[in-house]
Structure formats: structure tokens, C-alpha cells
N, C-alpha and C positions, 0 to 999 in steps of 0.2 A: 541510704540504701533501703531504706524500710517501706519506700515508694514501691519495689519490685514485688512485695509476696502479694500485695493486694491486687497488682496489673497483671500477676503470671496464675490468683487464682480465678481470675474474672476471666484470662483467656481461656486457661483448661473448662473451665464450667461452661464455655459458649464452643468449642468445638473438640472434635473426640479424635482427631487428627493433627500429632501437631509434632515437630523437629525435637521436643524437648521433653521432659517427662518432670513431674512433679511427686516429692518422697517427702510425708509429712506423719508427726508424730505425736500425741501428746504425753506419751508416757515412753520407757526408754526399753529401746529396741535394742536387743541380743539375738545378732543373727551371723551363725556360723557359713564356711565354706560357699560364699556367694561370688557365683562366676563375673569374671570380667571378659565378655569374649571379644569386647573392642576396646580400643582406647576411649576413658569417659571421664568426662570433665564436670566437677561438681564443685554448684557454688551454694557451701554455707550460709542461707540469710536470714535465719534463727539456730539459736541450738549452737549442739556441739557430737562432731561425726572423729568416733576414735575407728581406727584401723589397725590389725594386725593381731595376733597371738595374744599379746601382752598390751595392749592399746598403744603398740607407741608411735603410730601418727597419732596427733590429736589438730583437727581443724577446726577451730574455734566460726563463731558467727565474726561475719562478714573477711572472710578470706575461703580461697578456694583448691581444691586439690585433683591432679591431673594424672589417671591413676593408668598406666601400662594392662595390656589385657594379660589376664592372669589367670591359671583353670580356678583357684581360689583365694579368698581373702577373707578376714573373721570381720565383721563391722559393729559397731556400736551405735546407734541413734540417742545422743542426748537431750532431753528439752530442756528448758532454761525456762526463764520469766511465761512466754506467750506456749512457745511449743516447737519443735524439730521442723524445721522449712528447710528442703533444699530441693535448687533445681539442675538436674541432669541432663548431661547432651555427650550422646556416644556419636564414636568416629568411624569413616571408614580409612586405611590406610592409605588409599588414593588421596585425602582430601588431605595430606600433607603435601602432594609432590609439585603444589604451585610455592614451597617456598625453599627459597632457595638459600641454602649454606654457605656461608665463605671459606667456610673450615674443611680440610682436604682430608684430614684424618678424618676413620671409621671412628662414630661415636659409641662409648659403651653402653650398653641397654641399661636402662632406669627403670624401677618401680614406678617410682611417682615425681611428681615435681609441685611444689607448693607455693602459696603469697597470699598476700594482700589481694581483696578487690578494692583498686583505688577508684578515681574519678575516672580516668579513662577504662576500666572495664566495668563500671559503674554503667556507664553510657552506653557502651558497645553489648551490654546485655539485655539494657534496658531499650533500642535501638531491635535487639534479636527478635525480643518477645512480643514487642509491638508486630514487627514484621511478620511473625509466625502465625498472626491471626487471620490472615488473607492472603498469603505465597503458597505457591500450587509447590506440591510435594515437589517437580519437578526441578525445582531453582534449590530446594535445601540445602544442598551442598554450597552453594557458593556462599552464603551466610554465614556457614559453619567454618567455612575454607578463611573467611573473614577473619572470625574469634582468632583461630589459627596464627596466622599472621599478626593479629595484634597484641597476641601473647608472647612471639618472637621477638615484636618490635619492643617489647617490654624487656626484654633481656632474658626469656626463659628457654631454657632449650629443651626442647616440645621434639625435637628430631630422636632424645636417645627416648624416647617413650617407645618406638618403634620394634618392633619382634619381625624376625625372619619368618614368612608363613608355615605353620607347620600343616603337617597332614591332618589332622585335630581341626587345624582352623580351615582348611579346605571344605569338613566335614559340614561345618556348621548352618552355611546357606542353604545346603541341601535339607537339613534334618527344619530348617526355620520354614523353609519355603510348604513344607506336609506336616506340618507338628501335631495335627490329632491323626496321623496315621502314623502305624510302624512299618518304619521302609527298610524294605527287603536289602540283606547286602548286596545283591547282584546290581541292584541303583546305583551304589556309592563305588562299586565298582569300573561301571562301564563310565559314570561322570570323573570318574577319577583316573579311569584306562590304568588301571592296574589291577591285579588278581586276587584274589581274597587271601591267600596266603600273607603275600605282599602287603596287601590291607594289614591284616592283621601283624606282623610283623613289623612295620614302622610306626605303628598305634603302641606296640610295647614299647621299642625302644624310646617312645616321647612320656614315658611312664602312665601309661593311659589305656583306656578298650572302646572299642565301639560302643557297646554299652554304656560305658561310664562318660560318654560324647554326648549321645543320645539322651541319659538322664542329665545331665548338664546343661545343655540345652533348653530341652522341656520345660525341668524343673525351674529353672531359671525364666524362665515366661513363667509358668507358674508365681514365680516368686513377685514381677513384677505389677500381675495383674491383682494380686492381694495390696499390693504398697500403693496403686493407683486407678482401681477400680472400686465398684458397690458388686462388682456380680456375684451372682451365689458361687461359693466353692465346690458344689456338683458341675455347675457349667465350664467354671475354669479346669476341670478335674477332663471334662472332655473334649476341650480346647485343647491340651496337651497332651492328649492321647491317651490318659488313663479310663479303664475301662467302670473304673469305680471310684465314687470319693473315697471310699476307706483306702484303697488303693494307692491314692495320690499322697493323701493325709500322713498315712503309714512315708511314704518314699520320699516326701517334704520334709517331717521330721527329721529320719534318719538322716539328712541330707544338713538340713540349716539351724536345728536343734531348737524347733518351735514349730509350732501346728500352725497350719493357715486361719483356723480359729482364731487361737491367742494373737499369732500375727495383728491381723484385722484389728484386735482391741484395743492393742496400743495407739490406732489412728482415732480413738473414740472417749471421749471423755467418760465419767461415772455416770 
């Protein structure tokens, strides 16, 4: 397995476009309330990644964890020997409906589902990231529809991962598609053909605000472009629409309970 952190960072280093994301650490990362807004599948290949309040997933290196979209979740980044490697691949829920159940019963929704990466996801990831250095955005999905499938054919049931859409997740392509503008609600409205009351109104009852979507969202690019970029934090600060770094700084904190400074240092030795 120790073949993959060296082929997945030779591909991120040679293109800036790619199905999969790369989260590395060499000191350990304490990072609150970090949104899940798609189903994301993360394989451990150094380190050790706890989840939860109280840490109680713990996915040790070389096993991986397949986490349900969720508004939040507390994460832990441990390093070990070399340093925190893991590589990420979010889903869209489409890219489940080429497989198909034998089970007639409604499955219960699951947080997460967990294992082993053996020989055969060994392969099929090493296989992924090869492919990802030269497939046109356009084919991603069926690679990914791949994993998918070979995770079922593994015995894991990858179906109760699955969330009824809520208005929330309605919200979120729209706020992804303008993220350094603030979109007016009469947008989310007329895309959403309902009326701002109604807006507003089925946004409380999913315990949540437009607001609290919006920063969600945001913040959360925010948060990924510090765990996989160099660019300055003023640039990322207007990438996501804040008007100001201290701004952003201020609203990261209160949000994932670490400044995008400190963030950053943890990927960087003394």
C-alpha cells in the first residue's frame, strides 16, 4: 500500500484538476464541525483519522471509512511514523443508482461504514489514480460508479449511506456554482420555485438557515483549499466570498475551532 502516497503525490503535483483530493499532515489536526455535504470515501495510507465528539471512530492507516453527508462532524488528523496521508473522493448520489440491491426492504440510514483496504481495493484505487491523470472530467463518474460497485461486491452496503434530499442539499449546488458572491434569496427561490417564507420555513424545520447553508458551504471550500492548496489566505478569503481575511479568519475559527493560519502549519514541518 505504501506504493499509492508516492503515485497520488506525483499526480496532484503534475495537475490541478483531478476526481480525488489529497489531506496531509505532519502534525495533528483538531478540526471541529466539518461539513459532509456529499457522501466521501476516505482511504487512510498513513496516520490515523479519529471521528466524532469523543473520537470514537478511529481509522487506523491502511483501512478506509465511508462517511454519509452530514451538516457536521469533529475530525482528528493523526500522524504516526512518516506523517497523516489520506486520499478523498466525494459522491454524487446519482453515482449509486447503477447498482443494484437484491434486498426489497428500505435500508436504515448509516453514518459511516468501515474496513480493510485489501488487495482488491489496493488495486481498484491504485487503478483510480493512475486513470485520474489523463480522464476528461467528463468520464469521472463512471470510475467513481466503479469504486462503488467494488465496494458492494466486497460485502459493504454503501446503499444505507444514502440521505433523502433535503432543502439544505438542494441549496448547495446553487451557493457552490457563485461562492465568491452573495446570492440574493429571490435566486434560491425562483431555482427552488418556492417562496421565501416556504424557504425559510422548511430550512428551520431541518434544524438549519440559509445562513447557516451559506456559511457551510463557503466555509467548507474555505476549509479545503487550506488542507490542499499554497494560496495565500487573502485569496482563498475571496474565493469564498468574504469581503476580508480578517473576516473570513474570524468565521473559520468560530466555525472549525482553528485559524486557517494554524490550519496550514500543521501540513508543514519546523
Amino acid at each position: 500500500m505504501n506504493h499509492l502516497i508516492p503515485l497520488a503525490k506525483n499526480i496532484i503535483d503534475t495537475n490541478e484538476v483531478l476526481p480525488f483530493s489529497v489531506y496531509s499532515s505532519v502534525k495533528v489536526q483538531n478540526i471541529l464541525n466539518v461539513p459532509i455535504t456529499k457522501p466521501l470515501l476516505i482511504f487512510v495510507l498513513d496516520g490515523e483519522k479519529n471521528l466524532g465528539n469523543d473520537s470514537e471512530i478511529v481509522c487506523p492507516s491502511g483501512n478506509f471509512v465511508f462517511l454519509s453527508n452530514s451538516p457536521t462532524i469533529n475530525m482528528r488528523n493523526i500522524p504516526q511514523a512518516h506523517e497523516y496521508f489520506a486520499v478523498l473522493i466525494d459522491f454524487d448520489n446519482e453515482d449509486f443508482n447503477t447498482i443494484q440491491t437484491t434486498s426489497t426492504k428500505p435500508k436504515k440510514p448509516q453514518e459511516y461504514c468501515m474496513g480493510e483496504i485489501d488487495q482488491i481495493l489496493d488495486k481498484t484505487l491504485e487503478q483510480f489514480l493512475e486513470w485520474s491523470a489523463f480522464a476528461p472530467k467528463e468520464i469521472w463518474s463512471l470510475r467513481k460508479r466503479e469504486l462503488l460497485h467494488t465496494l458492494y461486491h466486497l460485502g459493504y452496503d454503501i446503499h444505507s449511506l444514502l440521505k433523502t434530499t433535503s432543502v439544505a442539499d438542494r441549496l448547495h449546488p446553487i451557493i457552490r456554482s457563485k461562492l465568491s458572491e452573495d446570492i440574493h434569496t429571490d435566486t434560491f427561490c425562483e431555482q427552488l420555485a418556492m417562496s421565501e417564507s416556504t424557504l425559510r420555513r422548511k430550512l428551520k424545520a431541518e434544524g438549519t438557515s440559509l445562513q447557516d447553508v451559506k456559511d457551510q458551504i463557503k466555509l467548507g471550500h474555505g476549509l479545503h483549499l487550506i488542507q490542499t492548496t499554497n494560496k495565500p489566505i487573502g485569496l482563498i478569503a475571496d474565493e469564498c466570498g468574504y469581503q476580508s481575511q480578517s473576516r473570513f479568519t474570524d468565521r473559520f475559527k468560530l466555525r472549525f475551532g482553528i485559524t486557517p493560519s494554524n490550519l496550514r502549519k500543521t501540513r508543514m514541518p519546523d
